[in-house]
BAVO-914406 format. One record per residue: residue in one letter; x, y, z of N, C-alpha, C in turn. Coordinates in steps of 0.001 Angstrom, whole numbers, padded with zeros to 6 digits, always signed. Last residue first. Layout:
aXYZXYZXYZ
...
//
This chain:
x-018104-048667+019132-017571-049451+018406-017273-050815+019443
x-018770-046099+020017-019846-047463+019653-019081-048230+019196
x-016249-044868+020411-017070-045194+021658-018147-046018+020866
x-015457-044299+017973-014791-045136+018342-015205-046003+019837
x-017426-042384+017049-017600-043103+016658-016487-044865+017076
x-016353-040497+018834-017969-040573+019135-017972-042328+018260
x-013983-040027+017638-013564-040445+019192-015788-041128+019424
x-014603-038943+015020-014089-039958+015688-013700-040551+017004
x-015859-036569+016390-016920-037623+015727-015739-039151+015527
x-014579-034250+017538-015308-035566+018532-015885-036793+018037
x-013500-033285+015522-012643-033737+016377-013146-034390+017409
x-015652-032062+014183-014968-033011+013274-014247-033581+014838
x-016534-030363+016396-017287-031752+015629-016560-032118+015092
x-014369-028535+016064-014593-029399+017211-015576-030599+017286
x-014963-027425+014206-013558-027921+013900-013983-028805+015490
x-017439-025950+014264-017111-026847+013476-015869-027688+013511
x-016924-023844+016407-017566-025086+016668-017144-026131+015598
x-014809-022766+015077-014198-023378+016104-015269-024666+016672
x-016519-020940+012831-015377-022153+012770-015112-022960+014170
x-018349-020213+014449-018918-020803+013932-017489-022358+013286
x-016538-018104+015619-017339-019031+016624-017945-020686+015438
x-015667-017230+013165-014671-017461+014316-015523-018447+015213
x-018071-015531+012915-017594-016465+011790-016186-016956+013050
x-018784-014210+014856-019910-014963+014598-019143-015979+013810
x-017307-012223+014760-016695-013351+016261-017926-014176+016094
x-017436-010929+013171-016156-011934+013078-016396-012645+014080
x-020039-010099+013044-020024-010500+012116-018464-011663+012485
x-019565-007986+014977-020607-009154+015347-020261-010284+014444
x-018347-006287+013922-017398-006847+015418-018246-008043+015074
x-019548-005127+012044-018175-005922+011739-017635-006939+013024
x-021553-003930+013987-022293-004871+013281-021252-005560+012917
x-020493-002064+015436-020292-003313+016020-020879-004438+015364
x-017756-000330+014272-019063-000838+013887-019264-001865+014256
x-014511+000128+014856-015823+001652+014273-017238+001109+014115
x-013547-001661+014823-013450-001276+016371-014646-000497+016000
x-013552-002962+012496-014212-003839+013828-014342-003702+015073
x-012535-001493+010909-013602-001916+010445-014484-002535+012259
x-010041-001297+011667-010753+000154+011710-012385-000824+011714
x-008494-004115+010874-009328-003590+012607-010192-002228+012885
x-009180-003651+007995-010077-005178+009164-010308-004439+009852
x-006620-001562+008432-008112-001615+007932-008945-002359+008254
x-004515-002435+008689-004973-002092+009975-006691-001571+009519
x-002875-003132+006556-003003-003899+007598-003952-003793+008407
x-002336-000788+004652-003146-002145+004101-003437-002811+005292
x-001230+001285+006746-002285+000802+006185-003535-000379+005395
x+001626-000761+006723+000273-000878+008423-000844-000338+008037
x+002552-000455+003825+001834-001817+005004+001135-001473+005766
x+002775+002638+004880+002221+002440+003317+001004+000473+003621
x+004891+002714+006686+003601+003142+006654+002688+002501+005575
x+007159+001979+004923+006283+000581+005697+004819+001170+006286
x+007174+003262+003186+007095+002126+002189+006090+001397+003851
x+008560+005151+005446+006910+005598+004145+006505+004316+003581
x+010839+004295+005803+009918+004455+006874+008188+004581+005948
x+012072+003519+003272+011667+002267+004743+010507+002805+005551
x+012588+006164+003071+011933+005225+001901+011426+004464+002411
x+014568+007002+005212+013224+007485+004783+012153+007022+004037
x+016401+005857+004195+016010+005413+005840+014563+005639+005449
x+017124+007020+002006+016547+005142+001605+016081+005019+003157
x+017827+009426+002379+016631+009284+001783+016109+007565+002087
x+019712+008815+004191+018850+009524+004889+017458+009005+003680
x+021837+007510+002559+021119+006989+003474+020008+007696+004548
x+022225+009681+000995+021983+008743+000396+020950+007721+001432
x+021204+013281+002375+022248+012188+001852+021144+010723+001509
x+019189+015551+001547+019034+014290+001879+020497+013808+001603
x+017901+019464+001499+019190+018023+001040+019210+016829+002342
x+014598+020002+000888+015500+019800+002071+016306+018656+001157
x+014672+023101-001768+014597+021702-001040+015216+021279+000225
x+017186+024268-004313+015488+023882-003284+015141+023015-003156
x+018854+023048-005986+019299+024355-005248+018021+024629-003836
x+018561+020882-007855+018965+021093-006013+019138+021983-005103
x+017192+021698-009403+018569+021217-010109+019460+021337-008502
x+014219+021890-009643+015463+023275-009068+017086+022823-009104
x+013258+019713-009992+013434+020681-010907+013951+021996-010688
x+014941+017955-007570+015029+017555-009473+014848+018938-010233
x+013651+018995-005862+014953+019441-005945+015132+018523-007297
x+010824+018619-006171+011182+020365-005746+012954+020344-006379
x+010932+016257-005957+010114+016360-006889+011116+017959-007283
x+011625+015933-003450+012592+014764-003857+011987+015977-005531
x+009393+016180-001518+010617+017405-001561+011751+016897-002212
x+007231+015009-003170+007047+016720-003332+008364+017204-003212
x+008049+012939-001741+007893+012608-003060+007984+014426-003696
x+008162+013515+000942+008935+013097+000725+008955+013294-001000
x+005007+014384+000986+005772+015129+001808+007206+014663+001186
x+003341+011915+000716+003542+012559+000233+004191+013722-000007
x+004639+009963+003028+004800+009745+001286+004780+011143+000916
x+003555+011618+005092+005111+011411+004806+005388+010980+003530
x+000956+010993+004469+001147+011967+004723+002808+012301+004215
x-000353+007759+004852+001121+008475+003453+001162+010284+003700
x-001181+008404+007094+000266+007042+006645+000567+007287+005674
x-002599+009833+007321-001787+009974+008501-000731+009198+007482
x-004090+009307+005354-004184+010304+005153-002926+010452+006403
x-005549+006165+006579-005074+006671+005191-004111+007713+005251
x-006927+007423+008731-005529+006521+009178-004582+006399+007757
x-008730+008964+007900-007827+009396+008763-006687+008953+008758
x-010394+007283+006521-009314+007918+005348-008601+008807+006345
x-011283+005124+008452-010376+004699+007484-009676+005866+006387
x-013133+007543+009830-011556+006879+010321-010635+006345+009934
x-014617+007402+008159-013945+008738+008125-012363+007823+008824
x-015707+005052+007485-015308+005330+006391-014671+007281+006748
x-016642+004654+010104-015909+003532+009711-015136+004320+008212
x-018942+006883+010309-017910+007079+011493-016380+005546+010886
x-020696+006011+008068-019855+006899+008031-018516+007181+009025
x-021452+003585+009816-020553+003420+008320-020207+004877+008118
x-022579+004357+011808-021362+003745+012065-020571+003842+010606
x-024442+006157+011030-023665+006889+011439-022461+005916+011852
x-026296+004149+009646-025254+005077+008203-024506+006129+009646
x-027185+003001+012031-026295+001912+010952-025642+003169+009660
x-028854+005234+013349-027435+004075+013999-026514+003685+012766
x-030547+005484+011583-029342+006247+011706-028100+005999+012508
x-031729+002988+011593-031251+003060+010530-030381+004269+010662
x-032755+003265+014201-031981+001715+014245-030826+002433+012327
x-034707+004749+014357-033400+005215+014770-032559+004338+014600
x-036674+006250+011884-036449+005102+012441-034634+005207+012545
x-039306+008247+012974-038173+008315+012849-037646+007069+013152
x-042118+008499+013949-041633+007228+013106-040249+007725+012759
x-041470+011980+013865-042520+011032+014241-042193+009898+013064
x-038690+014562+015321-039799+013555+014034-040463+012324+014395
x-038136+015572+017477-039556+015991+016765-040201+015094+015823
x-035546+013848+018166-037133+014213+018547-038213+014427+018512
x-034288+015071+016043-034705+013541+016234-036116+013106+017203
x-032797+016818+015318-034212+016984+015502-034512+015692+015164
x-030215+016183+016163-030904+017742+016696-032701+017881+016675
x-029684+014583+014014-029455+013745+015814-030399+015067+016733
x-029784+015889+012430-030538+014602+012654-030879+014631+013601
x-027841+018031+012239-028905+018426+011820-030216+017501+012011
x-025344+015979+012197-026070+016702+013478-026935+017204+013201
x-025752+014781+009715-026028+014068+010942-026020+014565+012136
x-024527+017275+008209-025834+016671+008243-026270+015982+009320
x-022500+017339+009213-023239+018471+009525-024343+017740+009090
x-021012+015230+008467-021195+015599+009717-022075+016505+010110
x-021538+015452+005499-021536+014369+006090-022108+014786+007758
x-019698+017974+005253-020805+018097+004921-021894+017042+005933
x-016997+017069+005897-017540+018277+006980-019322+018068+006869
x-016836+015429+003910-016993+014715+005632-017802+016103+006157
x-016938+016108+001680-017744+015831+001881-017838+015330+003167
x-013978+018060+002402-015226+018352+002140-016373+017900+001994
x-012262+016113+002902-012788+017069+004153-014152+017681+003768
x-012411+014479+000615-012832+014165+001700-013286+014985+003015
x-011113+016528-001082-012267+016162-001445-013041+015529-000013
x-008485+017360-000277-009470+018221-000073-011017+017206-000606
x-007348+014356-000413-007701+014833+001118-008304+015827+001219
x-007698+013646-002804-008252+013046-001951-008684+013527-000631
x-005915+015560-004164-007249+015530-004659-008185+014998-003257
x-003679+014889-002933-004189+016185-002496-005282+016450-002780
x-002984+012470-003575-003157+012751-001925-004037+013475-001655
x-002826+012697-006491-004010+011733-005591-004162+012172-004513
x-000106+014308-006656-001679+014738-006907-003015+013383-006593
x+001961+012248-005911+001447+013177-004834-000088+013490-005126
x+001939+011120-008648+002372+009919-007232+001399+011209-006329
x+002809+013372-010099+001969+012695-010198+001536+011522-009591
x+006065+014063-009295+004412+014471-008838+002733+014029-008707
x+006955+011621-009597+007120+011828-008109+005363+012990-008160
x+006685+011537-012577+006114+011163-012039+005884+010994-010409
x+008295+014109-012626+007192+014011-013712+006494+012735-012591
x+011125+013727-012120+009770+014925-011421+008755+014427-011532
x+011636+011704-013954+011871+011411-012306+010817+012249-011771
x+010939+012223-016784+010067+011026-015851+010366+010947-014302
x+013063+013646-017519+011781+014167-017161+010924+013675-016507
x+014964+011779-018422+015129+011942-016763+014013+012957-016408
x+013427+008556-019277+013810+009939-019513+014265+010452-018407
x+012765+006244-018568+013187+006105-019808+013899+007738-020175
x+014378+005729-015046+013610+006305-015617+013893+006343-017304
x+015183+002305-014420+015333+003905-013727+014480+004201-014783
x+016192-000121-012568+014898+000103-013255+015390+001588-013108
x+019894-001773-012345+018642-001054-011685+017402-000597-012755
x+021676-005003-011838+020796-003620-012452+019688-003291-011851
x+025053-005251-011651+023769-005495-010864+022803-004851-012074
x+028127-006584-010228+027026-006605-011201+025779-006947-010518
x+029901-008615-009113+029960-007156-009350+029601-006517-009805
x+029616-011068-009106+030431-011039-010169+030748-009524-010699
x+027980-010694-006568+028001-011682-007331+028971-010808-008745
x+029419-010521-002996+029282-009483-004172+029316-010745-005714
x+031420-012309-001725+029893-012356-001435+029507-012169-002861
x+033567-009774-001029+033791-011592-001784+032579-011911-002228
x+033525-007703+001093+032797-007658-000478+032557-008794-001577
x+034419-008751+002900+033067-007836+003063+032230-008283+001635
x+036896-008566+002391+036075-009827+002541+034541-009700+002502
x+038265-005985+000089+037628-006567+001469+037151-008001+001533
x+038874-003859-001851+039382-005710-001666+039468-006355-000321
x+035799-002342-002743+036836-002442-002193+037425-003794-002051
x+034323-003319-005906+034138-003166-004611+036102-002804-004034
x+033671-001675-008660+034523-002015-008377+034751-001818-006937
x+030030-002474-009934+030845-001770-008986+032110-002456-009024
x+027670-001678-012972+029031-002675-012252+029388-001630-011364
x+024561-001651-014087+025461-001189-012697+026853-002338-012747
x+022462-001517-016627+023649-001990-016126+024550-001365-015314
x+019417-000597-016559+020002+000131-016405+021781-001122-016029
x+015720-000665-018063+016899-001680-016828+018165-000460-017408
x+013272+001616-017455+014563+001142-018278+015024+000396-017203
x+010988+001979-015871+010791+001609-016999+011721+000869-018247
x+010337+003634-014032+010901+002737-013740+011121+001436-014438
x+008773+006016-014992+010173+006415-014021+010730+004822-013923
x+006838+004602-016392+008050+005413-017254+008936+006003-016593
x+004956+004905-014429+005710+003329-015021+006968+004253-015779
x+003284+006828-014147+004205+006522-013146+005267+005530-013856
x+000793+006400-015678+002082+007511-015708+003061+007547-015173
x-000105+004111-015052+000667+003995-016520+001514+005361-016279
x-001951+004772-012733-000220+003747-012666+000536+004255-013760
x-003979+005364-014264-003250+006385-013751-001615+006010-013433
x-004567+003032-015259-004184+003695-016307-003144+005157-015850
x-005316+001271-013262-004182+001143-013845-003879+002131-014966
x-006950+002954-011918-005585+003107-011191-004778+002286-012159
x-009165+003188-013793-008499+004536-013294-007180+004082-012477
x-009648+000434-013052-009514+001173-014703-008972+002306-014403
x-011069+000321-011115-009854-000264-011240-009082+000154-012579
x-013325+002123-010737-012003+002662-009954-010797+001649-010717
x-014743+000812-012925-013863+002026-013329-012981+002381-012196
x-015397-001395-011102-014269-001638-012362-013653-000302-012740
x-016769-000125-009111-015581-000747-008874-014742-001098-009905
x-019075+001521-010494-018180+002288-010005-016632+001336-009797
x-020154-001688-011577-019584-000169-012630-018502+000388-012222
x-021085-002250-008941-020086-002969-009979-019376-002151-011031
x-022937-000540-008720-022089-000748-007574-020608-001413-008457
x-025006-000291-010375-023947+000556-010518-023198+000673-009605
x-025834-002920-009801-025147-002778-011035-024256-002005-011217
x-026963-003065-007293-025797-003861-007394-024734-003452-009011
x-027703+000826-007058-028092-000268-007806-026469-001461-007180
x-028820+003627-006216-027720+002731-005432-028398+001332-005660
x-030515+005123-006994-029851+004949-008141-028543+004036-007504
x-032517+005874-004985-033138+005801-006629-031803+004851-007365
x-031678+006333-003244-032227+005282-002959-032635+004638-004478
x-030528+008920-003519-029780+007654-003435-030135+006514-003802
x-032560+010651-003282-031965+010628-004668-031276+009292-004852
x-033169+010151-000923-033719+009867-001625-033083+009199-003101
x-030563+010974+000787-030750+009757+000995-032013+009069+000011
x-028481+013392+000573-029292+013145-000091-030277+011827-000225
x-026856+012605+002688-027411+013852+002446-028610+014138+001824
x-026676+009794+002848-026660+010315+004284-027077+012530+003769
x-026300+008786+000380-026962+008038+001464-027638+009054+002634
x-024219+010873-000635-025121+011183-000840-026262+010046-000172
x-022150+010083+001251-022501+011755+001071-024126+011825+000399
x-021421+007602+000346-022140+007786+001775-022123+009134+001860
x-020836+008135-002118-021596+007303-001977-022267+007564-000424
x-017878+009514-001369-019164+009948-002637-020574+009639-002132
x-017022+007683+000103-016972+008894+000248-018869+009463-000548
x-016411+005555-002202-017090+004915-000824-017097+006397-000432
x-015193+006898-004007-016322+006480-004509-016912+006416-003574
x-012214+007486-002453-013337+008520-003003-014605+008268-003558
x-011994+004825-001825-012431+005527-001091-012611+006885-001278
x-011136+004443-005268-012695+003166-004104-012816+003881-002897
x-009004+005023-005467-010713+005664-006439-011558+005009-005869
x-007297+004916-003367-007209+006233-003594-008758+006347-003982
x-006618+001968-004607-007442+002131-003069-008279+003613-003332
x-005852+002608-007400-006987+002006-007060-007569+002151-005570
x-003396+003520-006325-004199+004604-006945-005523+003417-006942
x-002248+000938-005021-002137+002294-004473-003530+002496-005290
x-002714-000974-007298-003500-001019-005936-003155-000007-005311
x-000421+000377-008761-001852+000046-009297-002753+000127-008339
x+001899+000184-008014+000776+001220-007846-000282+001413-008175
x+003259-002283-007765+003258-001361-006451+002132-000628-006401
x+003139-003042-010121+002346-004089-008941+002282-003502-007785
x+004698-001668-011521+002717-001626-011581+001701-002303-010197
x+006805-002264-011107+006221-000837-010512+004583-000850-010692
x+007111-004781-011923+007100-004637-010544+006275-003068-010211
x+006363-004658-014428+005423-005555-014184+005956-004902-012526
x+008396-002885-015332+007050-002154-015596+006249-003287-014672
x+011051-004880-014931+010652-003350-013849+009425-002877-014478
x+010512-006614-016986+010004-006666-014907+010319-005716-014191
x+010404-005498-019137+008979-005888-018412+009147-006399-017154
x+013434-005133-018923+012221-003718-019251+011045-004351-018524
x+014531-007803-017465+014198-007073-018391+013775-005806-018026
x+015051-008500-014702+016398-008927-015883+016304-008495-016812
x+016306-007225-011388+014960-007065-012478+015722-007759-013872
x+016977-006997-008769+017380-008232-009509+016859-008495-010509
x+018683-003960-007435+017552-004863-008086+017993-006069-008628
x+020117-001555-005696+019674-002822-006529+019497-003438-006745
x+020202+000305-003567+019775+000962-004576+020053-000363-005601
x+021187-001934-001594+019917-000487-001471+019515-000423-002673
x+022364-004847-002167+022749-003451-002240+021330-002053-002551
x+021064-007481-001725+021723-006805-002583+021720-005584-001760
x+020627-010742-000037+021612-009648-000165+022075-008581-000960
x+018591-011544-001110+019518-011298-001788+020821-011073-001646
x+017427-010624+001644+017225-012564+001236+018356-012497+000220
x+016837-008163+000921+017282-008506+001857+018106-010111+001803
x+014957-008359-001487+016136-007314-001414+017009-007848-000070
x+012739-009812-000380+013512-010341-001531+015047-009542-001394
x+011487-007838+001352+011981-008894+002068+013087-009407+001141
x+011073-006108-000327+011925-005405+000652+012194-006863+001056
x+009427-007353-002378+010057-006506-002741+010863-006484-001890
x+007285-008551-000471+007949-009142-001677+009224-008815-001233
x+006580-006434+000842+007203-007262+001430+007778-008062+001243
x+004808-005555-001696+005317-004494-001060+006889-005024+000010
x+003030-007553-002890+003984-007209-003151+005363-006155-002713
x+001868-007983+000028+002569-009305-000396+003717-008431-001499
x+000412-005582+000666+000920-005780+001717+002032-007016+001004
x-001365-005007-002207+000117-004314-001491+001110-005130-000490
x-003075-007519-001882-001694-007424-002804-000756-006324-002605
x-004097-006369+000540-003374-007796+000282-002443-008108-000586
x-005435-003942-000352-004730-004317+000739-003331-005552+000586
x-006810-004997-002749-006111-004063-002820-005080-003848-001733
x-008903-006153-001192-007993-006881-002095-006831-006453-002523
x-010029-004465+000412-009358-005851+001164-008647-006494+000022
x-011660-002867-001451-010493-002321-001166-008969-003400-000131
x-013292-005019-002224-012496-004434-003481-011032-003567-002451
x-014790-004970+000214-013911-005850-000547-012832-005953-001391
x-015350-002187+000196-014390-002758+000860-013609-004234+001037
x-017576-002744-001945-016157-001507-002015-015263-002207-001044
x-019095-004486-000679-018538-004611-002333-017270-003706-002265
x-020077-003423+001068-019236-003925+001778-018652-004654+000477
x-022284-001137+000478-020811-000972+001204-019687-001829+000873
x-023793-003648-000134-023630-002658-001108-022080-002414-000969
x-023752-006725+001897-023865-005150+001341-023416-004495+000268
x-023528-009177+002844-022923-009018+001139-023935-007811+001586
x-023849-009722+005676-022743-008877+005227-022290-008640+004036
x-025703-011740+005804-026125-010204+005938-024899-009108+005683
x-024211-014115+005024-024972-013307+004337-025526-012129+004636
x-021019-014982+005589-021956-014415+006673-023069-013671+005614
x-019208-016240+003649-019818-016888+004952-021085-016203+005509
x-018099-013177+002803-018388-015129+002006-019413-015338+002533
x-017273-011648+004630-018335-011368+003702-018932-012604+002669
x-015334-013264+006079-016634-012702+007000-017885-012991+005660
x-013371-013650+004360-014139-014892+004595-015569-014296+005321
x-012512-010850+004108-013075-011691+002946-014095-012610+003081
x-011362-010898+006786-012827-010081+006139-013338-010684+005109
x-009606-012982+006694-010694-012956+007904-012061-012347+006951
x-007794-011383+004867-008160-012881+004390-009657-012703+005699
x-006793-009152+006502-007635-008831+005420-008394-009963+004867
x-005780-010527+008798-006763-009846+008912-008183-009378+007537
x-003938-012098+007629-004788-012430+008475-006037-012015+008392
x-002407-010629+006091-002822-011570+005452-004042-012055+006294
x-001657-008920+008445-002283-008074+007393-002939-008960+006642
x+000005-010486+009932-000967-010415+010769-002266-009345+009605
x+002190-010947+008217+001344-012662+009001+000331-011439+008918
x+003190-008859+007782+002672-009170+006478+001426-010030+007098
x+003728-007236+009917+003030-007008+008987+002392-008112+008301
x+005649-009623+010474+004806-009236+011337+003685-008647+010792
x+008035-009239+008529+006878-010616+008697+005748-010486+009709
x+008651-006702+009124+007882-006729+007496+007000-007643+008089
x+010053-006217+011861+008981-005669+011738+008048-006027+010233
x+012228-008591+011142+011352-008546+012661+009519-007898+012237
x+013694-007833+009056+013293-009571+009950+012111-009463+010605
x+013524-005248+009245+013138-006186+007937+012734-007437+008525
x+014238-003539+010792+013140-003838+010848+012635-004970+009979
x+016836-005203+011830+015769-005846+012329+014590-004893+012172
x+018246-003764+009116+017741-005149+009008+017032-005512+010350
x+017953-001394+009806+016874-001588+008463+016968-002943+008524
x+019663-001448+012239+018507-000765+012158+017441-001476+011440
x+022338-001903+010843+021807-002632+011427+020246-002522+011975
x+021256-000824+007019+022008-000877+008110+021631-001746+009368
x+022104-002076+003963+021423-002225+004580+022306-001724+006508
x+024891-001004+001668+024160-001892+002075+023315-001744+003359
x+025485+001460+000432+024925+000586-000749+023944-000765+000302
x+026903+003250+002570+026141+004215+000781+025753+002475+000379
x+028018+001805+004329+027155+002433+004764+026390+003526+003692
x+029993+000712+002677+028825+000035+003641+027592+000632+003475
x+031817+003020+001977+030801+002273+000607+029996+000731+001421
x+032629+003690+004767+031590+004289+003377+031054+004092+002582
x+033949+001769+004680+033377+001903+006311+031822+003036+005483
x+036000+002047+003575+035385+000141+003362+033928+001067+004080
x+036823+004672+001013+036773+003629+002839+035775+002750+002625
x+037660+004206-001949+036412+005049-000561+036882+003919+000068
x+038677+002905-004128+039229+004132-003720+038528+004499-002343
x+035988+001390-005255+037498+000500-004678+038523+001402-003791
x+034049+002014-006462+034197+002272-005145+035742+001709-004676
x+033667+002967-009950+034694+002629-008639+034924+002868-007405
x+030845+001900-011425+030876+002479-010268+032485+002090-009828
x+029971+002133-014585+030516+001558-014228+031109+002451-012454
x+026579+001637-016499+027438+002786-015989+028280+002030-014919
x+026173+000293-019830+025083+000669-018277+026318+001824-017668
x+027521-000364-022115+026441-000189-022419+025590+000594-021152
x+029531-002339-020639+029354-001601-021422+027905-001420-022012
x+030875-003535-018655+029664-002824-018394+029681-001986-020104
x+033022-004870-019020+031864-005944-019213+030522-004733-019131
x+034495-002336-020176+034124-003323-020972+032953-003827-020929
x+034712-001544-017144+034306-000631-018521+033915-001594-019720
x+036398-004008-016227+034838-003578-016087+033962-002568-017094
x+038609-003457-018230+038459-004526-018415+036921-004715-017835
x+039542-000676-016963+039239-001217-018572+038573-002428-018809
x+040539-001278-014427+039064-000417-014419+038744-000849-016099
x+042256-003399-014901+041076-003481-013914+039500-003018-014900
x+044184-001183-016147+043378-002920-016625+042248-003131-016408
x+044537-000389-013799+043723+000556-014875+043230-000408-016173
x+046013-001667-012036+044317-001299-011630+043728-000671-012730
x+048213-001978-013428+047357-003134-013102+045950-002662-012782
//
């Protein structure tokens, strides 16, 4: 009778790969496919929190730079670009983990139905990754040479070639994305034969699929290529920060001596630099572990496991949670870098905030104003 069974799934799976958990403890094939108590209150608790208060924040800035005309800056084009980039991580990112949950599916699967919705989901993950990555090496770039070279700058820090640099960052992350897509590129047919639990009744018809790689060269292949941004980014940045910094003490040192030195303007490129180091600090802290994870997942694919730190199943996916959600409180916490590092951002929200609340309070006296002449 059970070999029916197993013949008769072999069948409907034919073509994908057929799982018999039915043999393993109930208490094991839990704790290998579904969510633990842990991962679900961070999911309830800690994603919607993210998400409310990231939609908030990043939507706020947007509206700042709308609304408030001294705030359409040069600068503040990039960090638009990068508030957008934010937002769609933070939605597709919470999508993704919240949907998985809401499903009830199983860790390792998906509800993808073609090829193009695992390329349309993985793109949607990394596109805005590697795009943030080319807008704060540009925003880098850019205030290296403001602040080093501040002539040369002045010559060639156009709205035009402000616009340029932002399409080619976006052009560079979807094309860089494109290497990545081919790890997640095939649908894949999963049947499980659950244990004959109640646990498992739920379980839709025992069937699932997953996005995996068109090759299995594509697993290394692109885990690395996920990492080489980090590393480009983080030696490039130390290096024009150190520079950055040394310049502006070379200022602040002979500030004195210079005559008409206008200090209001080294105020304003030492907040935007002090705003654009802190934002690739907090960067650089929050996928640190990405990148660290992806390298030691990368190491044991092409050492066939023999190197490396070994992960069980639920160690890696704990781990996945923890990096995926770093990955949010970046998109999230940018606004506030912005509004603790420069009080011109501080000025700017509690100008647009003030300005709403008056307004919403005229609308809310003018009928009561107009019910008193009446």
């Amino acid at each position: 009778m059970e070999s029916q069974s197993n013949s008769s799934h072999d069948a409907f799976c034919k073509g994908g790969s057929f799982r018999d958990e039915s043999t393993i403890l109930e208490e094991d094939v839990i704790e290998k496919y579904f969510f633990s108590t842990g991962e679900r209150y961070i999911i309830i608790v800690f994603y919607p929190i993210l998400l409310a208060f990231g939609l908030f924040s990043n939507l706020a800035f947007l509206a700042v730079v709308a609304r408030i005309p001294s705030m359409r800056t040069l600068t503040n084009v990039y960090l638009v670009n990068l508030a957008i980039c934010d937002t769609v991580t933070i939605i597709t990112q919470t999508n993704d983990i919240l949907g998985s949950y809401i499903r009830h599916a199983p860790l390792d699967m998906r509800s993808h139905k073609t090829n193009f919705g695992c390329i349309m989901t993985a793109l949607s993950l990394y596109v805005t990754h590697f795009t943030s990555v080319c807008l704060l090496l540009t925003m880098t770039t850019e205030r290296y040479l403001g602040i080093c070279r501040p002539l040369q700058h002045r010559l060639v820090a156009t709205k035009e070639r402000t616009v340029k640099l932002i399409i080619m960052s976006w052009v560079l992350g979807v094309l860089y994305s494109g290497l990545v897509v081919p790890r997640f590129s095939k649908v894949i047919k999963v049947c499980v034969l659950w244990p004959n639990s109640d646990r498992f009744t739920d379980m839709p018809s025992k069937f699932s699929l997953v996005c995996l790689a068109i090759h299995p060269f594509f697993n290394a292949f692109s885990l690395i290529v996920q990492a080489f941004p980090f590393v480009i980014a983080t030696i490039f940045n130390t290096i024009m920060f150190s520079r950055i910094i040394k310049k502006l003490h070379e200022r602040i040192s002979g500030i004195n001596e210079a005559v008409g030195f206008d200090q209001n303007a080294l105020k304003s490129r030492n907040h935007v630099a002090r705003l654009l180091f802190v934002t690739h600090a907090v960067f650089s802290l929050c996928f640190m572990p990405y990148f660290f994870v992806q390298v030691n997942v990368a190491v044991l694919y092409l050492s066939d496991y023999r190197i490396g730190i070994m992960m069980t199943d639920i160690q890696l996916w704990t781990m996945l949670w923890f990096v995926r959600g770093l990955s949010v409180v970046n998109a999230t916490t940018n606004p506030l870098i912005y509004s603790v590092t420069n009080p011109r951002y501080r000025q700017a929200f509690l100008q647009l905030f003030s300005r709403s609340y008056a307004s919403t309070r005229q609308k809310r006296s003018r009928p009561m104003q107009q019910a008193a002449t009446m």
